[in-house]
Structures are given as C-alpha cells and as structure tokens.
C-alpha positions in Angstrom: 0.0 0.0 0.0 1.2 3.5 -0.9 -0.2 6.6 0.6 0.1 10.0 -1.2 -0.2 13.1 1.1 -1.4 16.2 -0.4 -0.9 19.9 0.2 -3.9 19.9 2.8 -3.1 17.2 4.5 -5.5 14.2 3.0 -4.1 11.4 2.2 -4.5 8.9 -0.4 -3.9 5.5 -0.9 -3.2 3.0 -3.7 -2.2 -0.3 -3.8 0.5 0.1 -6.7 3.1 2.4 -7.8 0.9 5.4 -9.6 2.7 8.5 -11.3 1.6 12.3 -10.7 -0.1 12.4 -13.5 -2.2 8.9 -12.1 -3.1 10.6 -8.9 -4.3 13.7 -10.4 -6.8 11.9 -12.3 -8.0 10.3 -9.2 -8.4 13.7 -7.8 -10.9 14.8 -10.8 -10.5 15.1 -14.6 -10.1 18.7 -14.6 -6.9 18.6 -12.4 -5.8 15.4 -14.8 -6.2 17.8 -17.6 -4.4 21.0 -16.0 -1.5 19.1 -14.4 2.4 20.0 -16.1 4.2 18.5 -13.8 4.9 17.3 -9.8 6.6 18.3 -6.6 7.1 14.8 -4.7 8.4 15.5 -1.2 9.6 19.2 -2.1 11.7 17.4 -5.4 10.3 18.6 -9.1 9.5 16.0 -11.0 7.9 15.1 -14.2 4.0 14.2 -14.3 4.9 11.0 -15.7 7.3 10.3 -12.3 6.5 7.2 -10.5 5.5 7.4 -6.8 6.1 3.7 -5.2 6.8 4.7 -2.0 5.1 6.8 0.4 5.3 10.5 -0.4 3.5 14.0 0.4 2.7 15.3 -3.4 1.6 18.7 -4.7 0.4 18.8 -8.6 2.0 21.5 -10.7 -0.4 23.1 -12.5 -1.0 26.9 -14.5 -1.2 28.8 -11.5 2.0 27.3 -9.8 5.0 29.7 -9.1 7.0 26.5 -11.2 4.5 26.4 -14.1 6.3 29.3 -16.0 9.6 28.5 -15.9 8.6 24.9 -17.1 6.7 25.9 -19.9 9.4 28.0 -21.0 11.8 25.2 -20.4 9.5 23.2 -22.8 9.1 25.5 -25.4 12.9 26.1 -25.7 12.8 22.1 -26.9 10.2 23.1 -29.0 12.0 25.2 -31.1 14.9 23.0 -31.0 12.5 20.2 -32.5 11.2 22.8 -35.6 15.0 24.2 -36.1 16.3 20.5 -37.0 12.9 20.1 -38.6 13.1 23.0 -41.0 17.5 22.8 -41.4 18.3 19.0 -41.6 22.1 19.4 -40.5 21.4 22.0 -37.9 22.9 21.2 -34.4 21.4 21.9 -30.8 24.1 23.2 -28.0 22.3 24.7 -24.9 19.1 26.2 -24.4 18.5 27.4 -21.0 15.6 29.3 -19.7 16.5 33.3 -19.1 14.5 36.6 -17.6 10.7 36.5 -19.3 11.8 33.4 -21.6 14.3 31.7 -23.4 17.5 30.9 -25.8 18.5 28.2 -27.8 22.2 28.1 -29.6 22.6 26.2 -33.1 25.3 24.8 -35.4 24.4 25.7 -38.7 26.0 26.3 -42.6 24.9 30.0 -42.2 23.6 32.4 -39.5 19.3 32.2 -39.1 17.7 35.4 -40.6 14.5 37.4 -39.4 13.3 35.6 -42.2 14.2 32.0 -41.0 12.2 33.1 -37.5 8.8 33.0 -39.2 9.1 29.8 -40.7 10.1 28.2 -37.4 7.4 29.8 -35.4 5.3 28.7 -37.4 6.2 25.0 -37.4 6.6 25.6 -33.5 2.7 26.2 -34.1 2.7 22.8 -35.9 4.3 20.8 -33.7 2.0 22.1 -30.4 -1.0 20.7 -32.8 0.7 17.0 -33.1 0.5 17.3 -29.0 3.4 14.8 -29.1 3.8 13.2 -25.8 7.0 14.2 -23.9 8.9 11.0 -22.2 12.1 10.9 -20.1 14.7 8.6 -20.4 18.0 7.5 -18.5 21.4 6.5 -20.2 24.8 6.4 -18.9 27.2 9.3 -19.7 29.1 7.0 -22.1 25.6 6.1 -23.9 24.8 9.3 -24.2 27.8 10.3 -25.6 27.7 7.5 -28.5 23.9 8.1 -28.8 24.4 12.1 -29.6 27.5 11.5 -32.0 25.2 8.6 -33.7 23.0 12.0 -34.5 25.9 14.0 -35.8 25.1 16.3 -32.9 29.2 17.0 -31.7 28.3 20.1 -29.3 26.0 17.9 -27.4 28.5 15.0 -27.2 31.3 17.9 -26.4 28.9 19.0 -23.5 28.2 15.6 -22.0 31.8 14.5 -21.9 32.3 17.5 -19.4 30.4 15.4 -16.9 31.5 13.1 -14.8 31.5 9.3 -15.5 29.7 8.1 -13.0 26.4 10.4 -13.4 23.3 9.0 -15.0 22.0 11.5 -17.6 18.6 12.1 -18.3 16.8 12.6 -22.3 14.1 13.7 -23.3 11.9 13.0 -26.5 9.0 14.0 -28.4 8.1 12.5 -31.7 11.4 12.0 -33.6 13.6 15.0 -31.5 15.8 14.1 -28.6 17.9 16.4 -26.0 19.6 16.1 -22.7 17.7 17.9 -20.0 17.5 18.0 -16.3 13.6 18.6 -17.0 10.9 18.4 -15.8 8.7 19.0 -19.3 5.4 19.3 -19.8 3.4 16.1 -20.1 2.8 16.9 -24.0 3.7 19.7 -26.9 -0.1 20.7 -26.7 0.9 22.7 -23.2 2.5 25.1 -25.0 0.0 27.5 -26.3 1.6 31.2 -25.8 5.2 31.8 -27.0 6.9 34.6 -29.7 10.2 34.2 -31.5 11.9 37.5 -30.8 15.5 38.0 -32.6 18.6 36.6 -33.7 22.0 37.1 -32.8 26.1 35.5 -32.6 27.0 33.7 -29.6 30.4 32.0 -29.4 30.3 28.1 -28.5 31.0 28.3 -24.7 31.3 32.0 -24.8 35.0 31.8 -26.3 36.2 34.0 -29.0 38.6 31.4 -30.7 35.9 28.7 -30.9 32.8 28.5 -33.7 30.1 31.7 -34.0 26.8 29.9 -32.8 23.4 31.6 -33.8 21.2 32.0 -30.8 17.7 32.4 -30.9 15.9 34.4 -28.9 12.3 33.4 -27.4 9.2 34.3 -24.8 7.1 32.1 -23.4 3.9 32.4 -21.1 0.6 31.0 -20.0 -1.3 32.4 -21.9 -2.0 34.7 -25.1 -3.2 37.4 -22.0 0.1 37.3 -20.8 2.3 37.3 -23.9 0.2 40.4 -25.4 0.5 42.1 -22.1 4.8 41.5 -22.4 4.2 42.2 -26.0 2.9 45.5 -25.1 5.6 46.0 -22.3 8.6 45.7 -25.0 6.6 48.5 -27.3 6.5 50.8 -24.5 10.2 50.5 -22.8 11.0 51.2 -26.6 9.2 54.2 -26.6 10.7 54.8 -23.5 14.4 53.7 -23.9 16.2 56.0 -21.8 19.2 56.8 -24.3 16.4 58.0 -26.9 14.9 60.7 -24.5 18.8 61.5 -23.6 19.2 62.3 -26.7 15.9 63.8 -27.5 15.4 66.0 -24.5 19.4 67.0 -24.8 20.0 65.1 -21.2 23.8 63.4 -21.9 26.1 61.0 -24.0 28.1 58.6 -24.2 30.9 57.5 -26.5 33.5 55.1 -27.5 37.0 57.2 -25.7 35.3 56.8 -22.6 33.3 53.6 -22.8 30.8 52.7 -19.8 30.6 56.7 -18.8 28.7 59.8 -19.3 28.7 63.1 -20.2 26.0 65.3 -18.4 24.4 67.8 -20.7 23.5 70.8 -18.4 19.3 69.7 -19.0 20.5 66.0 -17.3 23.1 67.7 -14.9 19.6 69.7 -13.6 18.0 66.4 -13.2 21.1 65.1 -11.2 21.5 67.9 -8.9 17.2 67.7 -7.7 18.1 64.3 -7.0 21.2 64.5 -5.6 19.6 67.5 -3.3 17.0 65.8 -2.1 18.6 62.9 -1.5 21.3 65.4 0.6 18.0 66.5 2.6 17.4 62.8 3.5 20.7 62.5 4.9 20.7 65.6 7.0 16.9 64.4 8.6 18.5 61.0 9.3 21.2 61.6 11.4 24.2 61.0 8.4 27.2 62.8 8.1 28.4 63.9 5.0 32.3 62.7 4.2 34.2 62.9 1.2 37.2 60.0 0.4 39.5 59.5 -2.2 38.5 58.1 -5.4 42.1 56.2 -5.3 43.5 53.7 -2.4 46.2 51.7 -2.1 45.7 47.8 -3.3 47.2 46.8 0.3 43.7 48.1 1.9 41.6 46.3 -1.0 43.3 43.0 0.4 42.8 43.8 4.4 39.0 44.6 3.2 38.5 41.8 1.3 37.9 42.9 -2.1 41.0 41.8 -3.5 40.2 38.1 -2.8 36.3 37.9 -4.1 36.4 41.1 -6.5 40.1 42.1 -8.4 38.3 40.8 -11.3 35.9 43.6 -11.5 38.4 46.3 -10.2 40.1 49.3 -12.4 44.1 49.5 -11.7 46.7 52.0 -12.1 50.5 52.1 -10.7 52.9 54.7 -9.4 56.2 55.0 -8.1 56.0 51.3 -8.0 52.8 51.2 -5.8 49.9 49.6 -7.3 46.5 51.5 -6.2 42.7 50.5 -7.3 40.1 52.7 -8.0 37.2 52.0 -5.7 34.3 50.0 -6.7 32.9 50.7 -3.4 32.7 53.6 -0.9 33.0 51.0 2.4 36.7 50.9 2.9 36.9 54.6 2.9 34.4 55.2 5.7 36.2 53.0 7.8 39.0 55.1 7.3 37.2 58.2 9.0 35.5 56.3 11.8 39.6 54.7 12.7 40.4 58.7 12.7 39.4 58.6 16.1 38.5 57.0 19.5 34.9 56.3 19.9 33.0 55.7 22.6 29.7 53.1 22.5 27.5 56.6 23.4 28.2 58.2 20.1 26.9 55.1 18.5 25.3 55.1 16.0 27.5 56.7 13.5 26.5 57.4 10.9 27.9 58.7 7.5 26.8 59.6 3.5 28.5 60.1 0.8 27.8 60.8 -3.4 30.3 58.3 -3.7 32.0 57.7 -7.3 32.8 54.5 -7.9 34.6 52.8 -11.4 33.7 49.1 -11.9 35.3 47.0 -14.9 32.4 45.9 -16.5 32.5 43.9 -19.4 31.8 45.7 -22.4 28.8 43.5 -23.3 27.0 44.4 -20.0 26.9 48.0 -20.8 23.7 49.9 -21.2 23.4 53.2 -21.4 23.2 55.0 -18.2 21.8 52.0 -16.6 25.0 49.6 -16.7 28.0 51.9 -16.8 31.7 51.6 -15.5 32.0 55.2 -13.6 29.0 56.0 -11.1 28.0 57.5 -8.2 26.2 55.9 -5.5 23.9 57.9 -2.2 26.0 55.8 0.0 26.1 55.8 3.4 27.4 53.7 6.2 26.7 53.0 9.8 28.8 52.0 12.3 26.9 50.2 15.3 26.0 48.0 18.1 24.4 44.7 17.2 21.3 45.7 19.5 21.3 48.9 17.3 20.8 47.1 13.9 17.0 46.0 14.2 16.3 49.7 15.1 18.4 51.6 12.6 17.3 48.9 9.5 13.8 49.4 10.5 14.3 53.6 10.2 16.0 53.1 6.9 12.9 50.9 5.7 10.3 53.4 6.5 13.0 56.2 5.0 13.7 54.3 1.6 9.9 53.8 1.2 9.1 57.6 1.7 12.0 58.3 -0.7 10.0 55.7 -3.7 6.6 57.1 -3.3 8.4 61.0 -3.4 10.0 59.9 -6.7 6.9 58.1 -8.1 7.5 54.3 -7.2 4.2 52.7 -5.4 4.9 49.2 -5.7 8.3 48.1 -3.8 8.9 44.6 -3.2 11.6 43.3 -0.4 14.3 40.3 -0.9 16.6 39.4 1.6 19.9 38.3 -0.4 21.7 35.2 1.4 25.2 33.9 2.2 27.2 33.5 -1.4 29.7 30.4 -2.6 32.3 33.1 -2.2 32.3 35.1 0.8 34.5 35.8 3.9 33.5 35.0 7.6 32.1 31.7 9.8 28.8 30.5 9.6 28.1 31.9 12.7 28.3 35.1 12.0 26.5 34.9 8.6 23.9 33.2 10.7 23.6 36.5 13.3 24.0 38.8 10.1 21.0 37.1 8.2 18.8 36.8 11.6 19.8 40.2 12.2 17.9 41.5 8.5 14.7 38.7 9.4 13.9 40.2 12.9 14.1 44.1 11.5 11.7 43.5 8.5 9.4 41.5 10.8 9.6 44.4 13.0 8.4 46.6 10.2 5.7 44.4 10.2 6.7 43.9 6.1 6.8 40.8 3.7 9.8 39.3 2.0 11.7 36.9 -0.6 14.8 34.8 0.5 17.1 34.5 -2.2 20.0 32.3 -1.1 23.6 32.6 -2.7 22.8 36.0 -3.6 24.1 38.1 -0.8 27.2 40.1 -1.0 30.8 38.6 -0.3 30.6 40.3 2.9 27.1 39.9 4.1 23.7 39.6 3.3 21.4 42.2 2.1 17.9 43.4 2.2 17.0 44.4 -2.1 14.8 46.9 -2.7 13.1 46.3 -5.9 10.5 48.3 -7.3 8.1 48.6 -9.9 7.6 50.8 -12.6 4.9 52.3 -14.7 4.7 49.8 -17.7 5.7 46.8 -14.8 9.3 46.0 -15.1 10.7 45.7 -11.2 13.9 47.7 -10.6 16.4 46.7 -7.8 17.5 49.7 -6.4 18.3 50.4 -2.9 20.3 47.8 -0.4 20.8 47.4 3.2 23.5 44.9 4.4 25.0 44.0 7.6 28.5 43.4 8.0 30.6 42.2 11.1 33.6 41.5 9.1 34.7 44.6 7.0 34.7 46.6 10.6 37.6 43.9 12.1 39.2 43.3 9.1 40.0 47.0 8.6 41.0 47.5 12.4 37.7 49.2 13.4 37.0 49.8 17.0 34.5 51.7 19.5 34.8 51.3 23.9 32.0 50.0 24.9 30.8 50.1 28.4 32.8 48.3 30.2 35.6 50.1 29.1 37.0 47.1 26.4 37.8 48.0 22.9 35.1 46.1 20.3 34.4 46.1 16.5 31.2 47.9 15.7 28.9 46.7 12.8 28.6 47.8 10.0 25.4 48.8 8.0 25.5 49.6 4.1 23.1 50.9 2.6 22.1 53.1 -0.3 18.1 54.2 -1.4 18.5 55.2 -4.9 21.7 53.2 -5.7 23.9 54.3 -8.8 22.7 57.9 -9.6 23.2 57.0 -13.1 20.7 53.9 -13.3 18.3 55.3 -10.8 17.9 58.8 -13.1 17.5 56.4 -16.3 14.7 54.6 -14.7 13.2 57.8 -13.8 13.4 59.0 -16.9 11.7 55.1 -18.4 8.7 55.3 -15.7 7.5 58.8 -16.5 8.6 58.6 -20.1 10.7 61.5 -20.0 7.3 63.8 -18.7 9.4 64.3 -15.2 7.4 65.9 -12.7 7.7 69.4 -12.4 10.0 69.4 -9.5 12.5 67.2 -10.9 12.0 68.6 -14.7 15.1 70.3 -16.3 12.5 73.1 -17.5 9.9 73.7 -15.2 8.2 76.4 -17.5 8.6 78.1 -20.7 7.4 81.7 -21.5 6.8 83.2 -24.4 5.0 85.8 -26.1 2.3 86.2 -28.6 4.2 89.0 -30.1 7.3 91.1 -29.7 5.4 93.8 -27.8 5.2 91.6 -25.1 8.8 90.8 -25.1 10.0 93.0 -22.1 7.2 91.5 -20.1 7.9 87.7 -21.0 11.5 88.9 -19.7 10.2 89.7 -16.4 8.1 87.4 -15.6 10.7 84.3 -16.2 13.0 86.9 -14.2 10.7 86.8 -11.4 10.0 83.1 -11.6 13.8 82.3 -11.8 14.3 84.5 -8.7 11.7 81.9 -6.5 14.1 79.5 -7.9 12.4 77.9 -10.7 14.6 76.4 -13.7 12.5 78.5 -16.4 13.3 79.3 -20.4 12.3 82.9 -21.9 11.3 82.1 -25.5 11.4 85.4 -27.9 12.3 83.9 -31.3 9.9 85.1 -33.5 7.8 82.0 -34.1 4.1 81.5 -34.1 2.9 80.6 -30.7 1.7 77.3 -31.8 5.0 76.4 -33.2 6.4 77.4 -29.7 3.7 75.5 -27.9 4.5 72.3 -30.0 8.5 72.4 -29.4 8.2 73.0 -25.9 5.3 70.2 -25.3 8.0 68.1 -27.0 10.7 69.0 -25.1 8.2 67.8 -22.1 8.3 71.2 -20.4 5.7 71.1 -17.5 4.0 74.5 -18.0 3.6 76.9 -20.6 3.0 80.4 -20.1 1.6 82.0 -22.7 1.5 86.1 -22.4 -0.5 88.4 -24.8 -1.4 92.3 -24.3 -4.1 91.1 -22.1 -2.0 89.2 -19.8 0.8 92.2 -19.8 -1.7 94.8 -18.7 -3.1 92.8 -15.7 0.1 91.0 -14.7 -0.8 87.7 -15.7 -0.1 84.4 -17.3 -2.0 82.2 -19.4 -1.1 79.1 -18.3 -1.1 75.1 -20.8 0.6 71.8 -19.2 2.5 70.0 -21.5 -0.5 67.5 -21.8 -2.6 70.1 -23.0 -5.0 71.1 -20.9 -5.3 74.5 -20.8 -6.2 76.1 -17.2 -6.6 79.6 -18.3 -5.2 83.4 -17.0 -4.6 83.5 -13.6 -2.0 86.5 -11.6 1.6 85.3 -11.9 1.3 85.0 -7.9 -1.0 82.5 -8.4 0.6 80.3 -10.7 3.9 81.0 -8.4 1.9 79.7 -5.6 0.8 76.6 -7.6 4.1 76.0 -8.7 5.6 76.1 -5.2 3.3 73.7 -3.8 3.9 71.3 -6.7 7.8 71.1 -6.8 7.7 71.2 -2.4 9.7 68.2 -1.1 
C-alpha cells in the first residue's frame, strides 16, 4: 500500500506504484487535464514520475510559481524540435531558460535570418498541434555520448563529456527529436499554447572568442496569449521609453566610444542630477548621516585587508605609481572605515553614521553595458553605519520606512523586499553569517513587512535586504540595499569602547536608497517617459509671447519666476505661438505660459501643461503659488 499526502493534509492511498499524472486523475479530470508536472516530497519532478513509496505530493499546475519557468523550459525544446525540422544538419548546443523566456544556440552552414524566424514559429505552431507526448529517459554518460555522435550532434556529445562518468543523464523525447535535460517538461507539446520568436544574434560556443560563432535564438514564453500580449505590449513601451532616446531627445547626456561605460551630463541632465542629488542630501541631513568625502584612489594593500581583492580584483580598475599599485574603488566602504579609525569612539556616540555621493569605477564587461543603466563610472547615495548589534534592528527598520518615503516622493508605489543570502564566495564563519541574516529577518518582521529569501545572492561580505520596485509599464527595478556586515569593521581594524571600558568592533550597515545615480535617473526618466514631474524637470516652465510687444514682459516674468528658484526658459524667437507650444510640449516642459497684451496689462499668465489642458489666465502669484506647492519636497 502506498499513501500520497497532499498539500492539505488528506491522504491517499493506492495499492501500486501510480505517477503524478495517475493521482491527479484520481483527484478529478479537470486537475488530470491542468496538471504540467509534480513536486514529490519538495523534489520537481515530471507528471509521468512514479511514486512507489510513500510520499506527500503537490500537482504542478498553470497557476504554480514553477508552471512558468517549465513551460518556457518546454518551449525552448520546442524550437529545438522545428530548427532540426526546417534545417536538416542543424545542431542543438544549450538552451537554458533566461529573464521572461528563453535561448536556444545552433550549429548551422549560415547564421538564421528574421526571415528564418517565421518559418520556425510557425512549425513551432505545428508541432503544439501533433500534442506529441513528452517522455524521459535515463542513459549512462558514455551512452549518451555515443547516442548524440550517432545523430551528428558533436556540441552535445562535447557538453556531455564534461560530466562526470559516474552520473546518469537524463533525455528527453517528443516524436522524432531528442535532447539532454534535467527537465521536468510538460506532459505533451499541446501545453504550450503562448510563446513569440523574438531575434537573432552570434554567440560563441562556450562564450569563447577562438571557438565557432553559434546563432542563438531568442524566445518568450507564457501562460497564456493574455500574458504574452500584455509582455508584448511592455517591450513597445520600454521602446518608446528607452532611456538613451529621451537622452538624446530632450538634450540630457552622451556617451561614447573614448570613454566607454561613462557619461557626459548635458546641463538639462546635470539639472535632473542635482534635484536628485539634493533631495537625496535632505534625506541625509533628517536622518542623522554625516556627510564625508574619500579618495577616489587607495592603495591595493587596503583592498586585500578589506577583502575585495580576494572575491572582487576581477571587477576592479588598476593604475601604478612609483612602483605602488593602487585601485580605484568600486565601493565607498573601505573609505568610511578610514574616518571612523580617525578617532577613539566611545559606545554613546553610536550610531555613527555617515553619507557620501560616492564615485565609484567598476570594470564591467563591455557587453553588459547599457546606457546609463549599466556603466563603469558611477556615483552611489551611499552611506554607512557604524553600530552596536542591538542597534541594527532599530536603525534597519528607520531606513525601511525612510527608503519607502523616498520611492513614493519619486513616483514608485509598488516596492517589493528580498533578503539576499550567504554567497559560494564570501568571507566570515557560519556563525556570523547566521547572526548577520537573523539580524535583516527580525528588522523587517519588525516593520511588520513581507519578504523573498534569495539564497547565494548576498554580497561577499554579508547579506542584504533588495529593494526592488516597480515601474509604470511593470518592469521591477532593484535599487536600494541594506547589508549588515561584522567583518569589514575587524578586518579593517575598526573599533569603539564600549561600556565596560574594552575596545570592540562595531557593525557595519551599508546601505544606499536610490543606488547608482546614473541607473536610478535612467529609470526615472523610463517610468515617467521623459514627462518628469515638475520638481525634478530640467525646464519647469517656458514663457513666451504672442508678439514682440510683449517681449519686455515675458523677460520679467521668467526673471521673477527664476528669482523663486524655478529652472524656467524665456522664448522670444519670433515663431508663431503654436510652433512654440509644439516644441516646448516636445521637449516635455511642465508648464507653458503664454503672455499676450491682455496678460501684460493685468500681470498675468496664461497658463497650458504640457499634456494640454489648458487652465486659463490666472495672476503670476498665483501660478507661483501653484508652482511652489507642486515642486515642495
């Protein structure tokens, strides 16, 4: 007798050995029908796994957190299938599952076209008809080896002999195309109902230069046509809201090739920078931070007490003099350290803390780069806490509510939390990892807040609380981090007297709300699509006048406006106002003002948004008032 316990706690039994797929039928057709797959005793597995032992079982179905990445597993074998279909000859390397779908990399006499992509979707489409079943297999890695080279496939048989000798690899089929996969599939091709072929593009085999230029296709996958329309719909509006093409457009910054991975800030995006950089300045001073400036230079020899030569040299910018090798810093910690070991502390002052606009260089590689968003040269709102450990649950739960008033200020609504575990490659004892993580638990709970545990994701250091948050078309942004560290504080010689009068390390909190400057002021600009609120707009408002007569007038009111500190343009070429009206709604000014002999006699402005409405005359004090109360922060 075999029982099966299910996610509620019944149980059910059978006198044979029954698969997933068995036991969802027993449950009711409809559950036969929706199942892709199994989780028996926590372990995915495919619907066709056999249970002859007793087990607790959940059935994998649609709406499953697993179902997705399955499916998309699934449909990468499904274009495998029509590729060898369609191009007799072609060969199948590795096709793993990637952020909102999937890749598959092929052999072939020439590169696949746009062209090419049709045709396979289409016999993608063909092959979900034949609902061919899916079946797993087991062979030995020398039987797989021989069974791929019997295809002609030579990547695959390359891969496989890369794997140890003693390991029993498992294959997968449906109708006559075969690959090795860790699985689990879907029970049959006719699962796979929502999917789009999106581009083409060169991959080396096994990402090396001196080995064969692969063609990789690019895919998407989803539940349903719902869901691939609504990502559809995404890509068309981050591409209408690509952050380099409202650079350019609205005159923000550049980049180019003789300084790759930086920028240069046109005075429109320097504007931008400096209300963010200000505001974020006004943050500081409320919380308690310090403001310290370090070198942008340090010796390697405090890069190897800190730690980062060991777990990050590779990603570090060098230069040598006077034969002294020194490192740009990729990270602001080190530095801090060095002002808090400036003096004797006692455990009263505690906390310390201290901020910094923090430029940092980081050698990444040239293929990672993305406009302002992935860059080598950035500045970070970094800041640094030095503390007691029965400080941290207080000062983590002040910089949640802190980072969360910053988000709504900018725009951001939807914030979700992660808590980033212990890494492979890290510095310190379990022990302390253990108090570091527990440390981060206990403060969110405290905050009374929800989270995500993402293990081997923390930094080398420590672990760290994400802040990742959601923008206006749906695409989730991690921005800020907070992460305790008991090791970077002893390794660099840190130390406060605590009250018995003995000499301890402190802990140290990093953390940072908006994260690179560069990336954060790139999302901005991709969640409002360049229309920036008015106080964070380059341009807040753009006067101009109906004729020349009003010239001298249109001259003192943007005066008067740029004397209350607004960032305001005068506009007296001689244009028609509707031409004016146009360029400026373009250019995504906030308000318009719009002065005629009527508006000159009383003192007044006639006053259009940039969206068009237009909210008539009112007194210049007026609109200064409204103003005022909009850009306040």
């Amino acid at each position: 007798m075999i029982e099966v316990t299910l996610p509620d706690g019944s149980k059910r039994p059978f006198d044979h050995p029954v698969t997933v797929q068995d036991v969802a039928a027993s449950i009711g057709a409809g559950l036969a029908k929706a199942t892709l797959a199994g989780k028996v005793d926590g372990r995915l597995v495919d619907a066709s796994f056999p249970i002859e032992r007793d087990a607790s079982l959940e059935i994998v179905t649609e709406k499953s957190p697993e179902a997705l990445e399955i499916l998309r597993h699934s449909t990468a074998h499904l274009l495998a299938q029509a590729v060898q279909r369609l191009y007799p000859g072609a060969q199948v390397t590795i096709g793993p599952v990637i952020d909102n779908g999937f890749y598959y990399d092929f052999a072939y006499e020439r590169p696949f076209t746009p062209e090419d992509l049709a045709k396979i979707e289409a016999e993608m489409e063909k092959i979900v008809r034949e609902a061919l079943p899916v079946s797993r297999s087991v062979k030995s890695r020398d039987e797989a080896v021989a069974f791929f080279r019997g295809l002609g496939e030579v990547y695959k048989a390359e891969i496989i002999e890369s794997i140890p000798a003693n390991e029993e690899l498992s294959l997968y089929t449906q109708g006559e195309f075969t690959d090795l996969c860790r699985g689990p599939h879907v029970p049959n091709t006719g699962k796979l109902r929502a999917f789009k072929l999106m581009k083409v593009a060169g991959a080396y085999w096994r990402g090396d230069s001196n080995n064969a230029m692969l063609t990789r296709v690019y895919g998407t996958a989803w539940l349903n046509d719902k869901d691939l329309k609504a990502y559809l719909h995404q890509l068309e509006e981050a591409e209408k809201r690509d952050h380099r093409k409202i650079g350019k457009a609205l005159d923000l910054f550049h980049q180019q090739e003789e300084s790759p991975g930086m920028v240069f800030w046109h005075p429109n995006g320097w504007a931008i920078w400096q209300q963010v950089e200000q505001y974020m300045r006004r943050v500081y001073r409320k919380s308690g931070y310090q403001e310290v400036r370090c070198p942008q230079v340090l010796d390697v020899s405090l890069w190897k007490k800190s730690g980062h030569w060991d777990n990050y040299a590779e990603n570090m910018f060098f230069t040598e003099s006077e034969k002294h090798t020194y490192a740009l810093k990729p990270m602001n910690c080190p530095g801090h350290v060095q002002v808090f070991n400036t003096g004797l502390h006692s455990y009263r002052e505690l906390p310390i803390r201290y901020g910094e606009f923090g430029g940092c260089h980081r050698n990444e590689p040239s293929g990672a780069l993305h406009g302002i968003m992935r860059v080598r040269a950035f500045t970070q709102d970094d800041g640094h806490i030095f503390c007691t450990p029965e400080q941290i649950e207080p000062e983590v739960t002040a910089f949640h509510q802190q980072a969360m008033q910053v988000y709504a200020d900018f725009g951001f609504q939807d914030i979700a939390l992660k808590i980033a575990l212990r890494p492979d490659k890290r510095i310190g004892s379990e022990e302390v990892w253990d108090r570091a993580e527990d440390a981060l638990r206990k403060a969110l709970s405290s905050a009374g807040v929800q989270w995500e545990e993402l293990p081997g994701e923390g930094a080398f250091y420590g672990p760290k609380i994400e802040y990742h948050m959601k923008d206006s078309i749906g695409r989730a942004w991690q921005v800020g981090t907070m992460q305790v560290d008991f090791m970077m504080p002893e390794r660099l010689g840190a130390e406060f007297v605590d009250e018995n009068s003995q000499k301890r390390h402190p802990v140290m909190l990093h953390r940072a709300i908006v994260g690179s400057m560069e990336r954060f002021i790139g999302i901005l600009i991709e969640h409002h699509a360049g229309n920036l609120p008015a106080w964070l707009a380059p341009v807040q408002a753009a006067v101009f006048s109906i004729t020349d007569a009003q010239a001298g007038y249109v001259r003192e009111v943007a005066q008067a406006l740029v004397d209350k500190g607004f960032r305001v343009q005068a506009d007296l070429r001689n244009e028609k106002v509707g031409y004016k009206i146009r360029e400026h709604t373009l250019q995504k000014v906030p308000y318009l003002l719009v002065v005629g002999d009527r508006e000159k006699e009383a003192g007044a402005v006639s006053v259009r948004t940039r969206s068009g409405e237009d909210l008539g005359s009112m007194p210049l004090a007026a609109f200064v008032e409204r103003l005022q109360a909009e850009t306040r922060r």
